[in-house]
N, C-alpha and C positions, 0 to 999 in steps of 0.2 A: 458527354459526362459518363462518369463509368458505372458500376454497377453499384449498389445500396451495402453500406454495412451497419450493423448498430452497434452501438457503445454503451455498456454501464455506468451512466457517469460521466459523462462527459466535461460538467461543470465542473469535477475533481481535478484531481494532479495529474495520476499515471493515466485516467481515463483523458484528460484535455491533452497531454501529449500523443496518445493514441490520436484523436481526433485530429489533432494539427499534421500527421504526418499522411494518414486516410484523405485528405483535403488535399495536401500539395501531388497528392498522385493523382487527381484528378478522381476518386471517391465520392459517391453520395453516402452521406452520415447523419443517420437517427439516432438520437439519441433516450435512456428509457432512463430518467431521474426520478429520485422522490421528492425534488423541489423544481418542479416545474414551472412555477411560478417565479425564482431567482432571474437574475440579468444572464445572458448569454452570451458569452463574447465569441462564440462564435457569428449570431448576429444571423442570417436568412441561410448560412453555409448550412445551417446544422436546424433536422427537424428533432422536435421535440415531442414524446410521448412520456405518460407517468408510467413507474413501476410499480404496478400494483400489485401484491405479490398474491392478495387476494382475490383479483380478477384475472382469471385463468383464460376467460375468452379474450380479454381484452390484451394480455399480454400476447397472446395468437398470434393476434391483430396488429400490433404494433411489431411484429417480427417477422410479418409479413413480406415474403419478395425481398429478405435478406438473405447475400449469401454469407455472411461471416457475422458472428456474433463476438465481439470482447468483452468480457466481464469482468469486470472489478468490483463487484459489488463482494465486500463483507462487513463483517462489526468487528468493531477492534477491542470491544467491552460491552458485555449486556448491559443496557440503558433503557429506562422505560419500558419494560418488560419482555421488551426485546433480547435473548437470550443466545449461546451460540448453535444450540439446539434448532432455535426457530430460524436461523441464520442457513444450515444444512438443510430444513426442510423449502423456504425457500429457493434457493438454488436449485435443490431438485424440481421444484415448478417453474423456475426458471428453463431447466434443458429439456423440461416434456414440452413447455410449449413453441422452443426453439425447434425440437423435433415435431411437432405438429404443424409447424408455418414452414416448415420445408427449409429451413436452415441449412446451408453447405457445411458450415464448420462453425468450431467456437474454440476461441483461446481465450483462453483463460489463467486469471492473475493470482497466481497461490501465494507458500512460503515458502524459501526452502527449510529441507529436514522434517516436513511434516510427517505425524504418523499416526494411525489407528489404535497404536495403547502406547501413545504419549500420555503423562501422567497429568499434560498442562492441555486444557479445554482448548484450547485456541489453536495450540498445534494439531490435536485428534480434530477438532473440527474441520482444520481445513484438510487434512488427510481426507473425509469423510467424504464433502464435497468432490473431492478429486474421483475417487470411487463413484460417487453418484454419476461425474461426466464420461469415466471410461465404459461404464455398465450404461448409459445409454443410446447406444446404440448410433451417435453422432459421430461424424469422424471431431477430433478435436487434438489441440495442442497445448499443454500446461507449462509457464512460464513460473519457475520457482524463484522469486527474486530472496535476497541477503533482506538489507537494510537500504532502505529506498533516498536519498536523497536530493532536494532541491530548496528553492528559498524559500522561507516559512514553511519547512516541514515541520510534523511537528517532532520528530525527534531530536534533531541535530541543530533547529532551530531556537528550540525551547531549552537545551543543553546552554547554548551560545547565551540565550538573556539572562538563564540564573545566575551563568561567571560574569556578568554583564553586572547583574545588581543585587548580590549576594555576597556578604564577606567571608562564607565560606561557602565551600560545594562538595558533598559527600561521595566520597566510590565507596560503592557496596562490595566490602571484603579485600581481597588482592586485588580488584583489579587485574589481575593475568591473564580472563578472559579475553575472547577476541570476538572483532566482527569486521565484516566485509563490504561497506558502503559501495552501493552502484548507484549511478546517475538516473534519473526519473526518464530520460529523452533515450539513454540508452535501454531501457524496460522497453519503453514504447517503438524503439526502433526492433529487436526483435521481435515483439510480437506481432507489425505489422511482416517480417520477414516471416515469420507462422502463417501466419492466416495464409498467403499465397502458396504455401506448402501442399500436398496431399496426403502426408503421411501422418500416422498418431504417434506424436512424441513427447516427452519430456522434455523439459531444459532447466537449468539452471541459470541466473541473470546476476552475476557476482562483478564487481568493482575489481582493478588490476590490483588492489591493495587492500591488506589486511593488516588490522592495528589490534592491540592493547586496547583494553577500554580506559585503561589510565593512561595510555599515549594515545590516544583519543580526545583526553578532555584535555590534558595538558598543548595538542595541537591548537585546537579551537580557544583553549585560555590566550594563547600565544598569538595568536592569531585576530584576533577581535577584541585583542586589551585588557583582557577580563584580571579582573584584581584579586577575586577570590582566592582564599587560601583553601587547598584540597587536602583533606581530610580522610582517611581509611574509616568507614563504619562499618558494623552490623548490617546485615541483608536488610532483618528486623527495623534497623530505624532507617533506613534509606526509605523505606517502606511509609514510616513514620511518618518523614519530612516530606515526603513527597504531598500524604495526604493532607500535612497541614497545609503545601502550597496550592494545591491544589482545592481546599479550601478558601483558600485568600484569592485565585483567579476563576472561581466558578469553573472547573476543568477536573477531568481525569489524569495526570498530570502521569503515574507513571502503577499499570499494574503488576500484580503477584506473576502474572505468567510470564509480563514482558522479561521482569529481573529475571526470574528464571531460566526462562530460553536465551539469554544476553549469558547467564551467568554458567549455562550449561554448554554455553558454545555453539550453538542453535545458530546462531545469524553468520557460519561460515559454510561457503560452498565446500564439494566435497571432489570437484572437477576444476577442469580450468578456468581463468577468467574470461567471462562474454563482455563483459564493458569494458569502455574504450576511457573514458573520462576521469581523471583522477581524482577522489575527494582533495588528496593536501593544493593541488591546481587548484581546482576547483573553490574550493576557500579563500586561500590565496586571493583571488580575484572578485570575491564575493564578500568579503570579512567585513564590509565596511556596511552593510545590510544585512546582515546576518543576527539575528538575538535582538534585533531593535522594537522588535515587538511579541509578545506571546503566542501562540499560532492555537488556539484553541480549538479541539476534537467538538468539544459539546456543541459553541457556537458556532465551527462552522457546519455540523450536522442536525445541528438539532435546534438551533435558533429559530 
């Protein structure tokens, strides 16, 4: 058996693809969740500790005799007092006590185009974070992915049900914005190619394809049946409709920073493409599962 790494997450998306690829190379994997209690499917492969972000000995302890740390731990919306503020102060407790259990490395799962006076919380936050892991003193590798995709995400999935059961579906503005889907397995196969690295780098994790946000929705209409008629709105009421839907599924369904950084062009690489996976394949082969259910942020974090 080879040597220990832990994962953020594990029970997640990009964190259970990390974990599945850490496994097939013959890896031991701890995982540090805040629902330690949830089903595992990884099942005895995979140890389980909590992330306590308030037990600073206990996280030590639990990163113990790792030599590779993956993180994916952030908040994609302050919920329950939870802020993005507390969000950067965590993680910094997170890499002191990585650097205190004698941690080899940590990659770590950003965004791309983050920045330190970005004007949108989410983007400077995660800038912030990124700082915090270059200033301590760990060797480390940052993986800046686009717009993450797989089934029941909730982006591109929750996109799919509204043309699914909605007679109309709003783009906010032109639409002439773009973004650049990369595959969730492709994320996770670089950053297990990081961790074996020695070097401190950057990367960007970008999809071989770059779309319109209205040739975006228009694929996936096309694509999965969807009947909605699409509609040019206001930023304002895309905003609007969101939260009444969001309303109606118990869910965060779409916030101010995400329109923003979508709408400011945020979610395109700035380099070449690192994924290999195509979203329109990729659909293509998936449409018939895709939108058939709501992929809920709140329930699946916070239930």
């Amino acid at each position: 058996m080879g040597g220990l790494d832990v994962v953020t997450g594990a029970f997640g998306f990009t964190g259970r693809y990390i974990t599945a690829r850490l496994l097939r190379l013959g890896r031991r994997v701890r995982t540090l969740t805040g629902h330690p209690d949830r089903p595992n499917p990884f099942g005895a492969a995979v140890e389980v500790a909590p992330l306590n972000f308030a037990d600073q000995a206990g996280l030590v302890k639990s990163l113990s005799g790792a030599e590779t740390l993956y993180n994916t731990y952030w908040v994609r919306f302050p919920y329950r007092g939870v802020t993005f503020n507390d969000a950067v102060a965590n993680s910094r407790r997170l890499f002191a006590a990585a650097r205190a259990a004698g941690v080899r490395r940590v990659v770590h799962i950003s965004i791309v185009n983050p920045s330190p006076d970005s004007p949108l919380p989410y983007f400077r936050g995660k800038a912030l974070v990124e700082e915090a892991l270059i200033t301590s003193g760990l060797a480390y590798a940052i993986v800046r992915p686009t717009v993450i995709f797989w089934p029941e995400d909730i982006f591109f999935n929750n996109i799919a049900w509204m043309l699914r059961r909605f007679p109309v579906f709003g783009i906010p503005g032109d639409g002439n914005y773009c973004l650049q889907p990369v595959f969730v397995d492709d994320v996770a196969r670089l950053a297990v190619e990081l961790g074996r690295r020695e070097d401190d780098l950057i990367v960007e994790a970008a999809g071989p394809e770059v779309y319109t946000f209205k040739g975006l929705v228009r694929l996936i209409a096309e694509k999965v049946g969807g009947r909605a008629r699409l509609v040019h709105v206001p930023p304002g009421v895309a905003l609007l409709a969101a939260g009444l839907i969001g309303r109606l599924v118990g869910d965060v369904v779409l916030t101010r920073d995400e329109l923003s950084g979508l709408m400011a062009n945020l979610l395109v690489a700035s380099g070449p493409a690192t994924g290999e996976v195509t979203f329109s394949r990729w659909l293509g082969e998936n449409a018939h599962r895709v939108g058939l259910a709501y992929a809920s942020e709140v329930r699946r974090h916070y239930a």
